[in-house]
N, C-alpha and C positions, 0 to 999 in steps of 0.2 A: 572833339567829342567822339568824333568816328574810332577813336584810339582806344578809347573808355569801353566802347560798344564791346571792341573785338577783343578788351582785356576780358571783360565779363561772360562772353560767350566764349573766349579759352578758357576761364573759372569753371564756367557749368559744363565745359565739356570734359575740362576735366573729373569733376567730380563724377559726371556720370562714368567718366573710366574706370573712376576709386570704384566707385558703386556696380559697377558693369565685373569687375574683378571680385567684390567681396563676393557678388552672389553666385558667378564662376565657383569661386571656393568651396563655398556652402555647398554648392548642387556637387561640387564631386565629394564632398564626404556623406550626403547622404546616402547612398548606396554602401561605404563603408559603415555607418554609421546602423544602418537597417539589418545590414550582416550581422552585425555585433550585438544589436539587439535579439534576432530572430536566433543566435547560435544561444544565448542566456536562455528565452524562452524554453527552447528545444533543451536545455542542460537542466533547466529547473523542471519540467515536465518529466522527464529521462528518470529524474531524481525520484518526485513525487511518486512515478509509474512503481519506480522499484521497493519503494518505501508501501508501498501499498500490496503490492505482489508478494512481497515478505510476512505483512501482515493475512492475507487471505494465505499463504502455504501456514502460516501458525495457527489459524483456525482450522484451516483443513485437519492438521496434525493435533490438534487439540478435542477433536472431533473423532477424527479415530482414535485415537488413544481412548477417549473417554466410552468410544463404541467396546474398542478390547477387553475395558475397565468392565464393561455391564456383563457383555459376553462370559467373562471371568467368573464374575460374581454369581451369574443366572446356572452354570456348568457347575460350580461350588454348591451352590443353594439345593441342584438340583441332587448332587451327591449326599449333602446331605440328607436330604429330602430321605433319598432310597436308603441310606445307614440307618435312618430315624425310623423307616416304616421293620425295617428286616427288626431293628432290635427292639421294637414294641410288639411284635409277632413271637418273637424268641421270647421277651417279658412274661407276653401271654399265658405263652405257651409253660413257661417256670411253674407261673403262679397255678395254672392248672393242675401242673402234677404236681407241687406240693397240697395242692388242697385234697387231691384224689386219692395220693397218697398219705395224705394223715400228716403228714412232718413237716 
């Protein structure tokens, strides 16, 4: 019986060695394994950061341009504006002497 005993307590000592090694394993790849994850994080984040920076300089740029665009348009208007006042003053001023003058 004593023979049995110490078969069975080499069995579980050894298993606890199987077991005593897998989790050895385990515990040194987690720090590999936390690297690997933390470097994706950090690459996806990286990614997103610049996909978003890309997007706020296209709004920025779409913003001024559309400032340019007004700017443009208010400087035109405003030329206008002044051709339209000169040439209804000139008009005016036609219609006057042809009325004053007869013809």
């Amino acid at each position: 019986m004593n023979e049995k005993l110490i078969q069975q307590v080499l069995d579980i000592e050894k298993q606890a060695q199987e077991i005593h090694d897998i989790a050895v394993r385990e515990a040194q790849q987690l720090p590999v394994q936390a690297e690997q994850e933390a470097q994706t994080l950090i690459e996806k984040t990286r990614v997103e950061a610049q996909a978003r920076a890309r997007e706020l300089v296209a709004q920025a740029q779409a913003k001024e341009e559309t400032a340019r665009i007004i700017a443009e348009a208010e400087e035109k208007n405003r030329q206008l504006e002044t051709a339209a006042k000169n040439n209804f003053d000139r008009a005016v001023n036609y219609i006057l002497d042809r009325v004053v003058s007869g013809k």
